[in-house]
N, C-alpha and C positions, 0 to 999 in steps of 0.2 A: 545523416548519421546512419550505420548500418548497423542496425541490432540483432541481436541471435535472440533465442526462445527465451530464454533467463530475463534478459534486460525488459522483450514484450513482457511477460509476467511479471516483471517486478511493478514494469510501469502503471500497469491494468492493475494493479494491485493499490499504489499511490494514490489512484486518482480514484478508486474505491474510499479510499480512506481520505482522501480531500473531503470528497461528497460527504462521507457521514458526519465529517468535524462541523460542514456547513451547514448540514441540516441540525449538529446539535448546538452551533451557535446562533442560527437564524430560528430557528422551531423547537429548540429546546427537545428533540428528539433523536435518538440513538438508534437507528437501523439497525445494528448489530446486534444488540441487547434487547429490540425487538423482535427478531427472526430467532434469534440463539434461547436467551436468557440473559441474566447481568450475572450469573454465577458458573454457567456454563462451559465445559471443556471444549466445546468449540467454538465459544468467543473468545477463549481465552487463545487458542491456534488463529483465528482468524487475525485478531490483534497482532500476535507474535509475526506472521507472516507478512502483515502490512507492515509492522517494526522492519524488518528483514528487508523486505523491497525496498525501502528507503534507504538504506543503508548502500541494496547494490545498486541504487539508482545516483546516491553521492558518488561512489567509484566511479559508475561510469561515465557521471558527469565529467568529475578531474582526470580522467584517464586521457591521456598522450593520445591524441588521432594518428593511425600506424600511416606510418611512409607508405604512399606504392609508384 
């Protein structure tokens, strides 16, 4: 599959936020609310932005592979 900069940063961004879900289902510990705060404007962007990569990472999953 041939990704543009968007789809790398979205992906890098997913699998940011895999890892924290597993560290806070295995270890009961939030990395992001660790670095940031749990009230913080830049957890609250960092969240927003992993929301967002996932979103364009479904697109690109179901997106039509172009003819060539």
């Amino acid at each position: 599959m041939n990704r543009n900069a968007l789809t790398w940063v979205s992906f890098i961004l997913v699998v940011i936020g895999a890892l924290n879900w597993g560290l806070v289902g295995f270890f009961h510990y939030n990395l992001v609310t660790a670095l940031f705060g749990t009230t913080s404007y830049i957890s609250r962007i960092v969240y927003g932005a992993i929301g967002l990569a996932a979103v364009v990472e479904l697109l690109a999953a179901f997106r039509a592979p172009a003819m060539t």
